[in-house]
C-alpha positions in Angstrom: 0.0 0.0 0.0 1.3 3.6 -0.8 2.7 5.6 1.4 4.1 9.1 2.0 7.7 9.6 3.2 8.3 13.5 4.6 11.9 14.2 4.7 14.7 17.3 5.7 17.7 17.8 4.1 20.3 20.2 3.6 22.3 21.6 0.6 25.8 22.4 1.3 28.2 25.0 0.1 29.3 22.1 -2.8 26.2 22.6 -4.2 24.5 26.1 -3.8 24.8 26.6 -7.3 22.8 23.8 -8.3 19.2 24.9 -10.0 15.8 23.4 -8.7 15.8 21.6 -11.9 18.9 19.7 -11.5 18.2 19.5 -7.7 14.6 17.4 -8.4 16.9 15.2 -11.2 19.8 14.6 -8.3 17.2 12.9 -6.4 15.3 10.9 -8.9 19.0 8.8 -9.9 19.7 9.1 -6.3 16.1 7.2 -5.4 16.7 4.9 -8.5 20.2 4.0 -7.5 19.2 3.2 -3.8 16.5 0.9 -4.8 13.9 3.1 -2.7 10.2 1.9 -4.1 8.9 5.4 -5.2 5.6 5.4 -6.4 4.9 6.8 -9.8 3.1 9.4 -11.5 0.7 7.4 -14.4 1.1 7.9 -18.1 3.6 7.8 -21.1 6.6 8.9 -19.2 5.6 8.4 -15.3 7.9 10.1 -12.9 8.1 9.8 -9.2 6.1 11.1 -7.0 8.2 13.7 -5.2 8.1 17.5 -4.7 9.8 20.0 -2.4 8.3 22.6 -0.3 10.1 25.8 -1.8 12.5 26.0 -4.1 16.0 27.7 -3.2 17.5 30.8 -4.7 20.7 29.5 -6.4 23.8 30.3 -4.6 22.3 29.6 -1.5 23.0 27.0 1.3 20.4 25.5 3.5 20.2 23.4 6.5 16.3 22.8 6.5 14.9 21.9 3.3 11.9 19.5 3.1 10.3 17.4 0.4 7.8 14.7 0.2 7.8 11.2 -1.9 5.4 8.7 -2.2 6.5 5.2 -1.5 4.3 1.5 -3.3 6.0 -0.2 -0.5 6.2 -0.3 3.5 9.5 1.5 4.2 11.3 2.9 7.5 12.8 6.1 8.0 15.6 4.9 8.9 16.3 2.9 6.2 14.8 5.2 4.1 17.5 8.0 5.1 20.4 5.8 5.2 20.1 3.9 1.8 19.6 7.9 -0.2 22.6 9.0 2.2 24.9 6.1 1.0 24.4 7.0 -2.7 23.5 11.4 -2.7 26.7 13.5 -3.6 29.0 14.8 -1.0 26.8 18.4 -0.7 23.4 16.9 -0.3 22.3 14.6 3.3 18.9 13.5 4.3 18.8 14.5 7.9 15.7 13.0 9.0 12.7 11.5 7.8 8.8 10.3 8.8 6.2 8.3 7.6 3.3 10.4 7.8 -0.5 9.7 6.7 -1.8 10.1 2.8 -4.3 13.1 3.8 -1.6 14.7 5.5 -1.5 18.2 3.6 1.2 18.4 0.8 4.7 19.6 2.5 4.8 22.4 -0.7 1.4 23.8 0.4 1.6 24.4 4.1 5.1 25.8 4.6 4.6 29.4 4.4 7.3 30.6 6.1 11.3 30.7 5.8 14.5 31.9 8.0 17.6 32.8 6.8 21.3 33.6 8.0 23.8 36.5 6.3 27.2 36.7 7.0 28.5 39.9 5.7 32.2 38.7 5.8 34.1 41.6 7.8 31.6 44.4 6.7 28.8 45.7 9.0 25.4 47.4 8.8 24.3 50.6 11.1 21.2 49.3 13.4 19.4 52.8 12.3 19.5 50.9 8.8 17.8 47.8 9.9 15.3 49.9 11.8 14.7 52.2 9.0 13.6 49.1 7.1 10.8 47.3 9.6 9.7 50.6 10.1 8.8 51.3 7.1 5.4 50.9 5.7 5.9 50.2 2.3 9.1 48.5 0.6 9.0 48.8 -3.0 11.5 47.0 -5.0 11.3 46.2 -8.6 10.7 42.5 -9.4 11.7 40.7 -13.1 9.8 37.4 -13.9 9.0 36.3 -17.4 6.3 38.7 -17.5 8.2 41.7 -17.1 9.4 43.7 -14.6 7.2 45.3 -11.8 7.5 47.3 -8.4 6.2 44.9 -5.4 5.7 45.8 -2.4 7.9 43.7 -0.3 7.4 44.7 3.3 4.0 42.6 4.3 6.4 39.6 3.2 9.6 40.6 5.9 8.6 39.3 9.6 11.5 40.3 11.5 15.0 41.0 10.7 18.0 41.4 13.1 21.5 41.8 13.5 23.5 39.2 14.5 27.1 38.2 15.3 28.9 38.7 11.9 26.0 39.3 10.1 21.9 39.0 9.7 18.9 36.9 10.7 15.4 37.4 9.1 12.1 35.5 8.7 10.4 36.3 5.4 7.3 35.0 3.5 7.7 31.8 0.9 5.3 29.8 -1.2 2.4 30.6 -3.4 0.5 33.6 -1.2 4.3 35.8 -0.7 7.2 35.2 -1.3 10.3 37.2 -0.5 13.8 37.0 -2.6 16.6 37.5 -0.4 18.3 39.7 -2.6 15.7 41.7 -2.4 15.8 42.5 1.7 19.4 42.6 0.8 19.0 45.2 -1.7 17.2 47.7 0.3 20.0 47.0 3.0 22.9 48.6 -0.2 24.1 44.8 0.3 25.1 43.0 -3.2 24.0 38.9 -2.1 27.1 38.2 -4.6 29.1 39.7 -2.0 28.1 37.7 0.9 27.5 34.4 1.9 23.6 33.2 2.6 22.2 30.2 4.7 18.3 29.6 4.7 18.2 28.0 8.1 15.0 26.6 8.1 11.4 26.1 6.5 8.3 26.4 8.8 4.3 26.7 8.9 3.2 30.1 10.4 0.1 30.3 11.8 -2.0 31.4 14.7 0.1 29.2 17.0 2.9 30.9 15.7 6.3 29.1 13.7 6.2 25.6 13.5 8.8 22.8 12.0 7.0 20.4 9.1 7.1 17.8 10.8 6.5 18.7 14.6 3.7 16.6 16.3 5.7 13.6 13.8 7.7 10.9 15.5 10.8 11.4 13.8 13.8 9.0 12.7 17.3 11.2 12.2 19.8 10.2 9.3 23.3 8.9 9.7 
C-alpha cells in the first residue's frame, strides 16, 4: 500500500549553485540508484512522486529543506535516510525523515514561512538601517519574472530582521500567497548577495500558534 515519506535535508556549500531543476533530477538517480520503491506518476513517461516545499534561490546553502515522496512499498525512516545518504553527492544529506498519513497536507502547500542567515564577511550594517527598514510601511522593490518587470511591495512579506554576530537573521514570507527573494531585503540594505554568503536556516508553517517545524507533532527518525 502507498505511502508518504516527509523528509529534511540540507544543501551544502558544494552545491549552492545547483538549479531546482537539477536538484529534483539529483534525487530521482539518487532514489533509482538506492532501490527506494517510489511510487509513480501514471502515463507515457511516469515520474516519481516527489516534490519539495520551496525552491532555493541559487547560490544559497540551507540546512532545513523538506520534500515529500510517495513510496508502493512499507518503508522505514531509517532505512529510508540511510540507503539515499549512501548514494546522494558529497553536498546533499537526508537529515531526518517520517512516515506520515496520505491526507496529511502536501509539504509544498503548508510551509509558508522561511528563516535565513547572512554573513556579511568583515563588513557591517548601522542598526538605524535595519530599523529604517521594519519601520517602514511600504518596501517597493522592482521584481523581473518572465512577464516583465514590476515594483512589489515587499514589506508585508519581511517578519523580523535582526543583526546578528557577523551578520543578519530574518524570517520572510515563501510559497504561493508571498514570497520574498533574499536579494531583495538585501537590496534595500545597499548589500550585493554576490558579495556575501547566505544560509536559509530553516522552513516552517506560520500560523495562529505561531512558527512551526514540518514535521513537529511527527515521530521522527534522524539520518546517519
Amino acid at each position: 500500500m502507498p505511502s508518504l515519506m516527509r523528509f529534511q535535508y540540507a544543501i551544502g556549500s558544494e552545491l549552492r549553485f545547483l538549479s531546482h531543476l537539477d536538484l529534483l533530477r539529483t534525487f530521482e538517480r539518487a532514489l533509482r540508484r538506492a532501490n527506494i520503491p517510489v511510487d509513480l506518476t501514471e502515463g507515457f513517461h511516469p515520474k516519481p512522486k516527489l516534490s519539495f516545499a520551496a525552491p532555493l534561490a541559487v547560490g544559497i546553502t540551507s540546512q532545513g529543506e523538506y520534500g515529500d515522496v510517495f513510496l508502493r512499498e512499507a518503508l522505514s525512516p531509517q532505512e529510508f535516510c540511510s540507503q539515499l545518504n549512501r548514494v546522494l553527492p558529497k553536498g546533499l544529506r537526508i537529515v531526518r525523515a517520517v512516515q506520515v498519513g496520505e491526507k496529511v497536507a502536501p509539504v509544498m502547500a503548508v510551509v509558508n514561512g522561511a528563516e535565513y542567515r547572512v554573513e556579511l564577511g568583515g563588513d557591517t550594517i548601522p542598526a538605524e538601517r535595519v530599523q529604517q527598514v521594519m519601520a517602514s510601511d511600504q518596501l517597493p522593490v522592482e521584481r523581473t519574472t518572465k512577464k516583465g518587470t514590476r515594483l512589489v511591495d515587499v514589506r508585508p512579506l519581511i517578519f523580523s530582521l535582526e543583526l546578528a554576530e557577523g551578520g543578519l537573521v530574518f524570517r520572510c514570507a515563501v510559497g504561493a500567497e508571498g514570497n520574498l527573494r533574499p536579494e531583495e531585503l538585501l537590496g534595500l540594505l545597499g548589500i550585493d548577495i554576490r558579495d556575501v554568503f547566505v544560509e536559509r536556516t530553516g522552513l516552517f508553517i506560520r500560523g495562529d500558534d505561531g512558527w512551526r517545524d514540518p514535521m513537529d507533532g511527527i515521530e521522527v527518525t534522524h539520518g546517519n
